[in-house]
N, C-alpha and C positions, 0 to 999 in steps of 0.2 A: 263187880269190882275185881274181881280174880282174875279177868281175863285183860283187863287195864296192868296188873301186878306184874303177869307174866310177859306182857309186853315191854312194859317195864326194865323189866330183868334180862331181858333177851335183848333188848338195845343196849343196854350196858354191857353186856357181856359182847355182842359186836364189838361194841367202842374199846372195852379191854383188850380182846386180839388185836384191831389195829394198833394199838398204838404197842404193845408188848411186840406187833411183828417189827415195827421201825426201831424200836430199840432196839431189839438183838440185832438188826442189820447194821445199826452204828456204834455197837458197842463193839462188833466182830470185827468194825474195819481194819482197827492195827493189829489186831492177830494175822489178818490178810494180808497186809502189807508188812506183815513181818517176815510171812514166810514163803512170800511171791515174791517176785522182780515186776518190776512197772509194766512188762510186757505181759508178764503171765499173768495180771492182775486184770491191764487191761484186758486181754481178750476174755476172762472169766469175767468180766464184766457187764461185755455187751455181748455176750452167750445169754447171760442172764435177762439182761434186754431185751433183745431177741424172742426167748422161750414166752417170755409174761406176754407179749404181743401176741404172739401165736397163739397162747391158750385163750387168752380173753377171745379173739376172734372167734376161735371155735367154741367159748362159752357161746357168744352173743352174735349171733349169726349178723350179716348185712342185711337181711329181711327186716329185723327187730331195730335196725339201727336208723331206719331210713322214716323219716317224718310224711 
């Protein structure tokens, strides 16, 4: 039963970071655009697009992705 508890507890605590990371990403966006300009927003935008693509690839190789 302990190892049910801990599973448990360790899915919840995933699900807590998700969702605490999308909130701080949409609670910072008027601070962002408050002290960007549209341009400099955009480009720190899709930097950031960018970067997430690139690590997950190199998380998840194309070997692991392929059925």
């Amino acid at each position: 039963m302990n190892k049910y508890r801990t599973l448990l507890l360790n899915i919840g605590l995933f699900g807590i970071n998700t969702v605490a990371t999308k909130l701080i990403t949409f609670l910072l966006v008027p601070l962002y655009t408050y002290y960007l300009s549209t341009k400099e927003f955009g480009i720190t935008d899709m930097s950031l697009t960018v970067i997430s693509l690139v690590l997950r690839q190199c998380r998840y190789p194309m070997r692991c992705c392929v059925l």
